[in-house]
N, C-alpha and C positions, 0 to 999 in steps of 0.2 A: 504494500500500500504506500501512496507516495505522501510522507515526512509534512507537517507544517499546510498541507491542502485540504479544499472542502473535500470529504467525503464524495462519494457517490453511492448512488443506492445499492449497487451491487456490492459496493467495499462494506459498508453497514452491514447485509447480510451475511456478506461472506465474517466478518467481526462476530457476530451474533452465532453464528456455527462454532468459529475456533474457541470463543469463549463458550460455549455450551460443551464442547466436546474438545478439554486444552492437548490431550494428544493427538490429533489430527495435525496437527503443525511440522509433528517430528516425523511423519510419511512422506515425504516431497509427492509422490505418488497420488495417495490420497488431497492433498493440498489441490493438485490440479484440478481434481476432482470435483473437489468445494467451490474452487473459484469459476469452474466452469457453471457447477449448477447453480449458484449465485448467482451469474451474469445470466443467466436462460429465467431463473426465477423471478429475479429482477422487473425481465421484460414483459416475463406475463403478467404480475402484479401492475406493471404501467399501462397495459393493451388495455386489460383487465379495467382500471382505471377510470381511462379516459372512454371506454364502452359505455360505460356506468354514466359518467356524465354528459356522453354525447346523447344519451336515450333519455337524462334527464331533462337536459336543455331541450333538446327534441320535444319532448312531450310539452314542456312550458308553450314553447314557441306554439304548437299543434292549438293547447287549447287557447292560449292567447289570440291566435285569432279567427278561431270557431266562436270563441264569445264574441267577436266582431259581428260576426255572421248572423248570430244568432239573437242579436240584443235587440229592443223592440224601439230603440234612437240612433242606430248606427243608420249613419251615411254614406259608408263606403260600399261601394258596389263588390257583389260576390269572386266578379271577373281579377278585379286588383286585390280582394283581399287573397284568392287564387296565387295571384302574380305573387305575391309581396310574401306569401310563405314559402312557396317553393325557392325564393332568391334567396331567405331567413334561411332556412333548411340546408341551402349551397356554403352560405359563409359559415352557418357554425359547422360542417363540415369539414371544410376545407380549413378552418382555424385550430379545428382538431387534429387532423393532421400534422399541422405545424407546430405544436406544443408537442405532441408524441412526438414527433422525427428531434425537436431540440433535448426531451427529456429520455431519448432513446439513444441519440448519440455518445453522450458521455460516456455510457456502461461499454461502449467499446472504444474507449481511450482518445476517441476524439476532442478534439478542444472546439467548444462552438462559440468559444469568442472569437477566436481566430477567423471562423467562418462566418459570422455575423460581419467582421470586421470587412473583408473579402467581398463579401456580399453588399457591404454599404458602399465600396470602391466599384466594384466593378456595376454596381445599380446603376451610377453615376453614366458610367459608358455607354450600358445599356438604353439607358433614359434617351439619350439620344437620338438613335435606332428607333427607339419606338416611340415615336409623338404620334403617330396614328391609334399605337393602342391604348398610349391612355387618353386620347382625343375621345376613343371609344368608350372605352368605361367612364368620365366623365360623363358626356352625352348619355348613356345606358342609367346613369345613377339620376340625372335629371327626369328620364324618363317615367322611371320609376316614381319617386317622388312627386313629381309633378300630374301625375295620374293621365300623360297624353292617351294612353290606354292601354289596350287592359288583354290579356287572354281569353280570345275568342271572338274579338274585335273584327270588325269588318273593316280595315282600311286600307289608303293606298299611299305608299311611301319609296319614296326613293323611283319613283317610275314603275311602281311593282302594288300591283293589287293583290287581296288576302285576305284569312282568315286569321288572325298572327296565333302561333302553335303555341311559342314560349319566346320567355322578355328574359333575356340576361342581361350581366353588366355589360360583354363587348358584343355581343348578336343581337339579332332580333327575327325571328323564324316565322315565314308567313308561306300559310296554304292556300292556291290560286283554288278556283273552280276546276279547271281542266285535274287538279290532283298533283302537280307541282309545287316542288317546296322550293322556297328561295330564302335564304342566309344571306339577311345587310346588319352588315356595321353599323353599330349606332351612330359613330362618327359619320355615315354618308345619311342620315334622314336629316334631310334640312326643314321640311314640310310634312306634316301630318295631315290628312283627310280623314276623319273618324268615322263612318256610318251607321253608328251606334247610338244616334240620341234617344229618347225619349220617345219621340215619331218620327216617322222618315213621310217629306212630302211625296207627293204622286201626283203628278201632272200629265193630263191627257188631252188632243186635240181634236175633236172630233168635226171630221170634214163631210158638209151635205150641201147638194147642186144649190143651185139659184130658184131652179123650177119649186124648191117648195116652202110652204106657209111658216115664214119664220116663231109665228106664235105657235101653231102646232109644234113645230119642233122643238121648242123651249119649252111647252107642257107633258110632252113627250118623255123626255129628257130628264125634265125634275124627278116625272112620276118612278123615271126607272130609277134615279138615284135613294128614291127614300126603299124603293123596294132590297135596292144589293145593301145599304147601311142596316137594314134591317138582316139579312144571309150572311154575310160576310164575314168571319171572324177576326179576320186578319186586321181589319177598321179602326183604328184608333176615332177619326174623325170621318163625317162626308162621305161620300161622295157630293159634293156641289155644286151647281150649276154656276159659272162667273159670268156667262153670256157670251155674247159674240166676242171674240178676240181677235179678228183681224178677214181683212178679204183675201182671194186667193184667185190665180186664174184657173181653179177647178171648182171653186165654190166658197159659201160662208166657214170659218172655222167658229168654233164653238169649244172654249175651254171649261173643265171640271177640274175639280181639286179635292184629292183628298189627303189623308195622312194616315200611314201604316204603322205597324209595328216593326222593329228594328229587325233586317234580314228577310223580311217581308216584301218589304213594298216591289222587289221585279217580280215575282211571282204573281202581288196583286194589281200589276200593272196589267200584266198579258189576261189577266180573269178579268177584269175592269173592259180593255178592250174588244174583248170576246163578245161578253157581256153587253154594249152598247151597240156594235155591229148587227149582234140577231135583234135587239131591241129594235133598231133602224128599219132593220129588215120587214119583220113583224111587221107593222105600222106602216107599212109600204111607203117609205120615207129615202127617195135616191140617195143614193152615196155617191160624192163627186168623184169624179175621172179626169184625166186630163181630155182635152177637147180640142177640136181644131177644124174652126169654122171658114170655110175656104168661100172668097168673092170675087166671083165672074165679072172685072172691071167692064168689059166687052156689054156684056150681054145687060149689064145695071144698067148702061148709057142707053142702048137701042130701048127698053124701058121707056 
C-alpha cells in the first residue's frame, strides 16, 4: 500500500482482511490472492452502488414527472413532459457513468487527477474542433427548455417535414409521412413550424359556374355546413360559410372555414371536400370548369 496517501477502496479492504486474518501477510502467495479479491470486491460493491442509486434517482425523476402529468393545474403538455424525462433519464445516466468510471479507476492504480488534468488541456483543443457541437447542444438545451416542441409534434424544420421521434441535446429525429427518418442538428433549425396548436384552421374554396342562383347556393351551402358540424368528429369549430371570396374565369368562388383538431385537419380537409362536391351535386348546383367561348368576328359583322 502506498506510504502517506489517501487510501483506496480496494486498499481498505484488502486492510480489513490482513487485519482480520494477521497471517495472511507472511504467504506472498496468499497476499496476491487478497489483493486480487479486494480489487474485484471492491468493484462490485461500486457497480453494486451506483445501480442502487441510479434506480433510485431513476424512480424520483419517473414519479417527479408523472405527478406533472397527473396533477389537476399542471400546464405542461404530456408530449414535453415525455420529452423532458427521457432527456432526465439520459443525463442521470450518463453522469452515472462518469462517477463509476472516476471511482473505478483508482482501484486499478490509475491516477484521475492526472486524467482530469489531461482532459481539461486537451478539452481546450478539442473545443475548437467542435463549435458545431456545442452550437448543437446549446440550441438542443434551448429547445428543450423553451418548449419549441415536443415529441410527436407535427412540424417542419430545417426544410424537413415530421413527426419528431425524439429531442436530444445534439439531434433532433423527425418521421416524414412516406416513413422516413431524418436526423438534424439542433445547430441547423433556425425556424420552427409547429402544427400542433390547439386547432388547426381549414380553408376551402369552393368553385360554382355563373349560370346559378347565388342565394340558392349560399342557402345551400350553410345548410350543408351545420349538417357535417353536426357528423364530424374531427371539428373543433364550423364549418362556415364566409361568402363569396373572389371571381374567377371558371366561376364564383365561395370560401368556408373551419378549425380541426391537431393532425386532423388534411384528412378533414379531403372529407370536407368530398363532402361539398356530392352536396353540389345533389342540389343540381354546376361546378365550374374552365370555358372557352370562341367569337366568329366575321360572321358578328354580317349580323
Amino acid at each position: 500500500m502506498r506510504g502517506g496517501s489517501v487510501q483506496t477502496f480496494r486498499e481498505k479492504i484488502a486492510l480489513v482482511i490482513t487485519q482480520t486474518w494477521p497471517k495472511v501477510e507472511e504467504n506472498p502467495f496468499v497476499g496476491v490472492w487478497v489483493e486480487l479479491s479486494a480489487k474485484l470486491l471492491a468493484i462490485a460493491i461500486i457497480i453494486v452502488i451506483l445501480f442502487l442509486v441510479r434506480k433510485l434517482l431513476d424512480t424520483i425523476i419517473v414519479r417527479f414527472f408523472q405527478g406533472l402529468s397527473k396533477g389537476k393545474t399542471h400546464v405542461v403538455p404530456e408530449s414535453r413532459i415525455n420529452t423532458l424525462l427521457g432527456v432526465s433519464r439520459s443525463v442521470l445516466r450518463y453522469g452515472i457513468y462518469f462517477i463509476g468510471a472516476l471511482t473505478i479507476l483508482p482501484e486499478f492504480g490509475i491516477n484521475v487527477n492526472a486524467l482530469l488534468t489531461a482532459a481539461g488541456v486537451g478539452g481546450l483543443a478539442v473545443g475548437f474542433g467542435a463549435q458545431n457541437l456545442v452550437r448543437d447542444v446549446i440550441a438542443g438545451f434551448f429547445i428543450l427548455m423553451e418548449g419549441q416542441f415536443d415529441v410527436g409534434d407535427y412540424v417542419a424544420v430545417a426544410d424537413k417535414e415530421g413527426v419528431v421521434e425524439s429531442i436530444g441535446l445534439r439531434t433532433t429525429t423527425l418521421l416524414d409521412l412516406s416513413g422516413s427518418r431524418h436526423i438534424i442538428p439542433n445547430g441547423e433549425i433556425k425556424l420552427v413550424t409547429n402544427n400542433m396548436g390547439s386547432a388547426m384552421r381549414v380553408l376551402l374554396d369552393i368553385n360554382v359556374g355563373f349560370e346559378n342562383n347565388i342565394d340558392e347556393v349560399k342557402q345551400m351551402l350553410e345548410r350543408l355546413c351545420l349538417d357535417l358540424a353536426q357528423k364530424t368528429p374531427a371539428l373543433v369549430d364550423g364549418p362556415t360559410l364566409l361568402g363569396v371570396q373572389s371571381f374567377s374565369e371558371k366561376g364564383l368562388v365561395f370560401r368556408i372555414k373551419a378549425t380541426a383538431l391537431p393532425m386532423e385537419q388534411w384528412s378533414l380537409e379531403r372529407d370536407l371536400r368530398e363532402a361539398f362536391y356530392r352536396g353540389l351535386i345533389e342540389n343540381k348546383i354546376s361546378v365550374s370548369y374552365p370555358r372557352l367561348e370562341i367569337i366568329n368576328a366575321k360572321e358578328k359583322k354580317d349580323d
